[in-house]
N, C-alpha and C positions, 0 to 999 in steps of 0.2 A: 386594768389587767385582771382576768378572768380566767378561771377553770370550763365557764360557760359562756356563752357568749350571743347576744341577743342579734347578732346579724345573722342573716339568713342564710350564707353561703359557706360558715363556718360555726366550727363548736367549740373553741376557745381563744382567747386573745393571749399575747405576750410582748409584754414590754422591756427590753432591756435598756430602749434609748425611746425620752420621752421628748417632746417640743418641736417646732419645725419655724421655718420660715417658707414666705408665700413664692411660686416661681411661676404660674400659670393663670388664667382666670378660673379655673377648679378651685383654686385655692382660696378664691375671694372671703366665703362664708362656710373655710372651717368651723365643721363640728366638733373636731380635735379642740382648736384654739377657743375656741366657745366655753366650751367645757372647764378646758384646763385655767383662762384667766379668771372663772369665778373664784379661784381658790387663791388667787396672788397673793402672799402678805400673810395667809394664814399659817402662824406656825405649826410645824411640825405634820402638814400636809404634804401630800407627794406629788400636790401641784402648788406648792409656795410659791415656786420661780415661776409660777405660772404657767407659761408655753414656751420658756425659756429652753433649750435644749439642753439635756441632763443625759448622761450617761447611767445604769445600775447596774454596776458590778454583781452587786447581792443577787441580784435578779436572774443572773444566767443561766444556773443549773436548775431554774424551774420545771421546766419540761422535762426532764430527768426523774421528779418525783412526780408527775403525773401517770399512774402505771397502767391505767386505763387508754388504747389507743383513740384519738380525734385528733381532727384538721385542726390545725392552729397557725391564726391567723398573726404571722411579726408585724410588731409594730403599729398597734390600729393608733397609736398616739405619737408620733412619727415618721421617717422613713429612713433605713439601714442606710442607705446609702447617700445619707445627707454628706454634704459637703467638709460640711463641722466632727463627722463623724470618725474617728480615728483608724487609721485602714485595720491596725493591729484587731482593733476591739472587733469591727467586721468579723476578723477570723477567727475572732473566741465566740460570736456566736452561732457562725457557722458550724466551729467544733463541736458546740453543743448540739445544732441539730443534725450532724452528721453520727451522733454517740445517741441520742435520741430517736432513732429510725424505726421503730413500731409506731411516731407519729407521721404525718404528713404536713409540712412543715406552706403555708402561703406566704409569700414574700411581695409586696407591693409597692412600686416607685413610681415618682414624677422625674428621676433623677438618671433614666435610661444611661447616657452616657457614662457618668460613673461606674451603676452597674455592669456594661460589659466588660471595662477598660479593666473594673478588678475581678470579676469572675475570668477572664479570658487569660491574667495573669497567677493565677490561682488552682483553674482544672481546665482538664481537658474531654473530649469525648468517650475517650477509651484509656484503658493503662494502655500507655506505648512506650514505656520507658527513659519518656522526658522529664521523671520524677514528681509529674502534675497530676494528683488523684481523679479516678473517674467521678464524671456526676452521682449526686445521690438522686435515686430518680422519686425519693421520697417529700425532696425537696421541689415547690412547686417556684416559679418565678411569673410576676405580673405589670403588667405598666396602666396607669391611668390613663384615659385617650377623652378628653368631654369634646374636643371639635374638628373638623377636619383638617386645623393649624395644627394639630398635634401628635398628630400618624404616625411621623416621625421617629416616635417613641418607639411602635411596632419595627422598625424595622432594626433598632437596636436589638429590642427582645427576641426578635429570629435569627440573631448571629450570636447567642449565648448558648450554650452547650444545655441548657435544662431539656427533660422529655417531656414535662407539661408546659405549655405557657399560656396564659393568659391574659384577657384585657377586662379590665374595668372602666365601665363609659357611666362612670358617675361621677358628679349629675354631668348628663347628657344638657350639652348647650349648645347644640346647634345640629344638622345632620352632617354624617360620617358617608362615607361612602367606604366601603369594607371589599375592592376586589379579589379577586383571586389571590392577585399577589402580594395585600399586605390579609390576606387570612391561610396564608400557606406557613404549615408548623404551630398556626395558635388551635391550641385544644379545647379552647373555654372562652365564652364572652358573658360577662355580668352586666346590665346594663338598671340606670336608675336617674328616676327624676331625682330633686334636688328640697332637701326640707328645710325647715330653722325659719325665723322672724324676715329674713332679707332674701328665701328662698326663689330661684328665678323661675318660669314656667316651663314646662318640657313641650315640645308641641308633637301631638301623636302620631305625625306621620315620620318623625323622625326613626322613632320605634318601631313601628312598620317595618320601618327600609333594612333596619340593622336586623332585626328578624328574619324576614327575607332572604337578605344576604346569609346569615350563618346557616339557613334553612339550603340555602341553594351550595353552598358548600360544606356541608352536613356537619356543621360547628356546635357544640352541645351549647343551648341558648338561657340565661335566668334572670330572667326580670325579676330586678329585688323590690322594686315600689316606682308607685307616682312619685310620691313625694309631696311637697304643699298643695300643689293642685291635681286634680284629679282629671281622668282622660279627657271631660269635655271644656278642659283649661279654669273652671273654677276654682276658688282656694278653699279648699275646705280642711286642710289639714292631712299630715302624713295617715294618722289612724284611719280617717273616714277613705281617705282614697285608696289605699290598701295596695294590692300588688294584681287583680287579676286585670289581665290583659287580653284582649278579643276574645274574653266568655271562659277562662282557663289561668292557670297559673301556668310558669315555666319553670320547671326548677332542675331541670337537664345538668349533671356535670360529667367532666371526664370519666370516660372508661376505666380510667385507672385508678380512680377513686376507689381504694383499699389499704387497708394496711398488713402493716408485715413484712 
């Protein structure tokens, strides 16, 4: 957890719920769980349990003392909407980033189902006097998608009341096919190879095609990295392969990227 934050697509991280368990082949060679079990055992770290999932109370009203506005990224060591996660605790960190709205708040899931079933029980479009508060449209909502088994997840995330949504195709493991009608309503596509010791290859035309696609349905497009290997599929490591991609960087986000 961060005030700053080394991924590309955001400027700081927030944790109020740390640990996960695996549910997809995205999940295989968590960098999350990588991270968090070197600390197992160690006392008085805030990863003893390891990648155990943990709740932090303490944790919540962070973003509250950040007075400076930036994207901040929930849960980069998680996901809100894990199963284990308590629906209550959801809504106190929701409260905070609804009390929080000079930031822009990213939200990321493998767990789509969940997320609609309690966003959909929780808000609605508009106040229309069903007593369900309107979206904050400061709040950003995302789903992870790595292969064309998991699309799925988009069309959870286009029946949830958020004004941004987007997809994360990291690590990209296979080609996606992105038509018209699972990229209608998404605002944002992040897409990325795959790094770490057991990292898998991304193959470039994969990249291509999802480019392409959000190119032909004018989707704001950001390649975050190769990842272990590099465009001509050698491993040469996340650093040396770097991020540009057919002679240029991407780094396109939504229009409504502001605060306030």
């Amino acid at each position: 957890m961060s005030d700053r934050s080394k991924i590309e697509w955001t400027d700081a991280t927030w944790n109020p719920v740390t640990g996960c368990t695996k549910v997809s082949p995205a999940c295989t060679n968590c960098y999350a769980e990588r991270f968090a079990e070197r600390f197992r055992g160690v006392p008085g770290h805030p990863y003893e349990q390891g990648f155990d999932l943990k709740l932090w109370p303490e944790r919540l009203t962070l973003p509250l003392r950040w007075k400076q506005p930036r994207t901040v990224f929930v849960n980069s060591m998680s996901d809100l909407f894990h199963e284990d996660v308590p629906e209550d605790f959801i809504g106190k960190v929701f409260e905070v980033m609804i009390d929080a709205n000079h930031h822009i708040f990213q939200i990321l899931t493998k767990r789509s189902e969940r997320m609609l079933a309690w966003l959909q029980s929780n808000f609605t479009l508009a106040s229309n006097g069903n007593g369900k508060p309107a979206w904050p449209p400061h709040i950003w909502l995302g789903v992870s998608v790595e292969n064309q088994n998991y699309t799925w997840r988009i069309r959870h995330l286009q029946k949830t009341p958020a004004l941004v949504r987007y997809l994360s195709i990291e690590p990209l493991l296979g080609p996606i096919s992105l038509n018209a009608g699972l990229l209608d309503g998404i605002n944002w596509v992040i897409l990325g190879g795959e790094s770490g010791p057991h990292a898998r290859p991304m193959n470039p035309e994969w990249v291509y095609d999802v480019r392409d696609q959000c190119e032909r349905y004018s989707v704001p497009f950001f390649f975050k990295q190769w990842g272990a290997y590099d465009q001509y599929g050698k491993r040469v490591g996340k650093k040396r392969a770097g991020r540009i991609f057919d002679g240029r960087t991407y780094d396109a986000v939504p229009n409504s990227l502001c605060h306030g």
